[in-house]
C-alpha positions in Angstrom: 0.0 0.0 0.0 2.8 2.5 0.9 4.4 1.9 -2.1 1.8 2.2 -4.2 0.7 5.9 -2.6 4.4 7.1 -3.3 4.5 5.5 -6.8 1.3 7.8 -7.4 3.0 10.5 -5.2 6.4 10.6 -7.7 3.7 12.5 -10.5 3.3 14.8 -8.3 5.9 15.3 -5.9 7.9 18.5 -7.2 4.8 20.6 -7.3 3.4 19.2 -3.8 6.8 20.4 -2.0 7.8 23.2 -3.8 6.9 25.9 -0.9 8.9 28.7 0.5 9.6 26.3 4.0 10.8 23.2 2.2 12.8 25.2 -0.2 13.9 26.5 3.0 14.6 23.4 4.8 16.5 21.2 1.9 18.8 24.5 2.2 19.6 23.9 5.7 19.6 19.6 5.3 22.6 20.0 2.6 24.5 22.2 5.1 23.8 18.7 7.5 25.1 16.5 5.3 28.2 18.3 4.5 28.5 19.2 7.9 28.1 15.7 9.6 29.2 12.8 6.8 32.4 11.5 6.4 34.4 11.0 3.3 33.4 7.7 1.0 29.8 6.0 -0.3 26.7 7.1 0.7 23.0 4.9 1.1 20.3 7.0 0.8 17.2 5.6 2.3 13.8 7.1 1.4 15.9 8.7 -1.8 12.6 9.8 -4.0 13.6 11.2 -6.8 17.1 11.6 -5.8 17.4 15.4 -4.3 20.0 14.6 -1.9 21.1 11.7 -3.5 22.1 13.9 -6.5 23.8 16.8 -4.2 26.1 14.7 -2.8 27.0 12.9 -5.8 27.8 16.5 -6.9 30.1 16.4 -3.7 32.1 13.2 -4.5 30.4 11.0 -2.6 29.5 7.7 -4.2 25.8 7.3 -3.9 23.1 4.3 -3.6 19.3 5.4 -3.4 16.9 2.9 -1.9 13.2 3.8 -2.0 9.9 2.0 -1.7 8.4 3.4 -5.1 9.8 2.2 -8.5 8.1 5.0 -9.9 10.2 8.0 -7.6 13.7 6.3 -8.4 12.6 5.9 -12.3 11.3 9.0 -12.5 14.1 10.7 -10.5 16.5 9.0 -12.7 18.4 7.6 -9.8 21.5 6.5 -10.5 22.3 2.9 -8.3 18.4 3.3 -7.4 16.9 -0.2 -5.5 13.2 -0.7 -4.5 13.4 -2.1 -0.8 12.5 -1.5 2.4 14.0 0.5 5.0 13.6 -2.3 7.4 15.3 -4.5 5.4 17.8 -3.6 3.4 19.4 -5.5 0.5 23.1 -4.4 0.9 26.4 -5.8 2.3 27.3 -5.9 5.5 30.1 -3.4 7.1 29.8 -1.9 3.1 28.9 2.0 3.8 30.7 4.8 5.2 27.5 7.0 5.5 23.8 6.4 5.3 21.2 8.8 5.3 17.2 9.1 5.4 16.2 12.7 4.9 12.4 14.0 4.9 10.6 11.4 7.3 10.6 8.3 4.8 11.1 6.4 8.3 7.7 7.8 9.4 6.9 4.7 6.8 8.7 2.2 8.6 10.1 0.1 11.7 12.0 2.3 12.6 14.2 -0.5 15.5 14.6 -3.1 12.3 15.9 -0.3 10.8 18.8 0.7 13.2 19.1 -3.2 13.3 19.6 -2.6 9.5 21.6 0.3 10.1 24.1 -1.4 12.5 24.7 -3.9 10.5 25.5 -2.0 7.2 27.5 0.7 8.4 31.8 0.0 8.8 33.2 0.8 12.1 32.9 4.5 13.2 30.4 5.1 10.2 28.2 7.8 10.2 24.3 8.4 9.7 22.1 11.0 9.8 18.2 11.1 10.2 15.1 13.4 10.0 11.8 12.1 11.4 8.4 14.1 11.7 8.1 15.7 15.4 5.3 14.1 17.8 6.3 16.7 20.4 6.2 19.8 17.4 3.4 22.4 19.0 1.6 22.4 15.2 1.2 18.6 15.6 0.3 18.2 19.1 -2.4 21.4 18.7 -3.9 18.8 15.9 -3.3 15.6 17.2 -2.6 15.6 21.4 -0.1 12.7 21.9 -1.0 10.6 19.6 1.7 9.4 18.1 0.2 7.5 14.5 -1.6 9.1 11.9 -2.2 9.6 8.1 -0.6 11.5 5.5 -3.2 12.4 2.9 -2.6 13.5 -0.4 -5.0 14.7 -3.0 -3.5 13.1 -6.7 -5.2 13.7 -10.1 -8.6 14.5 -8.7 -8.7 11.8 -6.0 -7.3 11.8 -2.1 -4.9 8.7 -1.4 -3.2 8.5 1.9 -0.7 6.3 3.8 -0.3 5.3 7.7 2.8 6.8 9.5 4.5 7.1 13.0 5.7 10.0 14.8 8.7 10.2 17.1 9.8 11.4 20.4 13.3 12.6 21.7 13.0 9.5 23.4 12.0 7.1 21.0 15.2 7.9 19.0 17.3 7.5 21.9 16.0 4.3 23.1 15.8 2.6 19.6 19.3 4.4 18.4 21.0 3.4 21.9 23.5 1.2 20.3 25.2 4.1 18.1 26.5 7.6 19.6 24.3 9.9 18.9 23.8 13.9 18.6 20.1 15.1 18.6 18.2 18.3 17.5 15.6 19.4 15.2 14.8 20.9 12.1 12.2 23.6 11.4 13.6 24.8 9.1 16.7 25.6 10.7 18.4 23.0 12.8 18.7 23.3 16.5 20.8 21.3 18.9 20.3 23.5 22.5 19.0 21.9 25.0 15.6 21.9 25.5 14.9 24.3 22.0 15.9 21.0 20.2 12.8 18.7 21.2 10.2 21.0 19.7 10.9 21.1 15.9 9.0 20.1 12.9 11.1 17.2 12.5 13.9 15.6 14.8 17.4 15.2 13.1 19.4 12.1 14.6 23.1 12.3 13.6 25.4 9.0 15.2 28.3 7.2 14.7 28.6 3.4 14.8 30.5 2.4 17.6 
């Protein structure tokens, strides 16, 4: 199901997030990336149509997209683009220096297989960084309370599709990240890492090392 909404989503998806804020925001996620990977490959999970994947190939970096839509990494024209899951990814072991998941795809998924996934892919002292939608963001808790599942709903070509998703706590990133060291902060759109200020963002950014 998932997959199918983004495969309709990929028609779509340039004119759906085209706004002042997420121009705004991919501005200060590039500044993340260059600021927190080290030097080598790259996975990019959740790639889409290859925005970040394609920046940092423009950055040297060697680059491998994985996304749940055929239809986002065809017509992205991702180069080394593979249709998987986050929570289980079909990659070598100990094979990338970085991995990153940019824009919430892990709202979509198991988000503890994935850091299962995560340790196991990553070489020793690899590096990752995460952004995952906000439960604590006051927008989203003025909506929705505490709740931490929901919808995203998306109005395609006349008719409204929509897809389940999770949102996170400061917490829930520790506790399912606890095997990695880990720097945390959010993103809205700036990026934040003060105490306190950083636990109220639109989305939570999750930057670690494999230990």
């Amino acid at each position: 199901m998932r997959g199918k909404f983004y495969d309709l989503l990929a028609e779509v998806y340039e004119e759906k997030y085209s706004d002042s804020l997420n121009k705004r925001m991919r501005i200060e996620e590039k500044k993340l990336l260059l600021r927190c990977l080290k030097s080598g490959n790259v996975l990019d999970v959740g790639c889409g149509l290859g925005y970040h994947s394609k920046f940092l190939r423009n950055h040297n970096f060697e680059v491998y997209g994985i996304d749940i839509s055929k239809n986002m990494i065809v017509k992205g024209k991702v180069r080394n683009g593979i249709v998987a899951e986050a929570a289980k990814l079909p990659v070598k072991s100990h094979f990338f220096d970085n991995v990153i998941s940019i824009f919430g795809a892990l709202n979509h998924s198991n988000i503890i297989l994935f850091s299962k996934e995560l340790e196991r892919i990553l070489k020793c002292e690899g590096t990752f960084l995460i952004t995952v939608a906000n439960a604590l963001c006051f927008k989203r808790l003025l909506k929705l309370g505490l709740k931490r599942k929901g919808r995203v709903k998306m109005r395609i070509k006349g008719k409204t599709y929509s897809t389940k998703l999770r949102y996170y706590t400061p917490n829930d990133l520790r506790e399912s990240f606890r095997n990695f060291d880990i720097k945390l902060g959010s993103l809205y759109p700036r990026s934040i890492f003060l105490p306190f200020l950083r636990s109220f963002g639109y989305y939570l950014v999750l930057y670690g090392k494999k230990i």
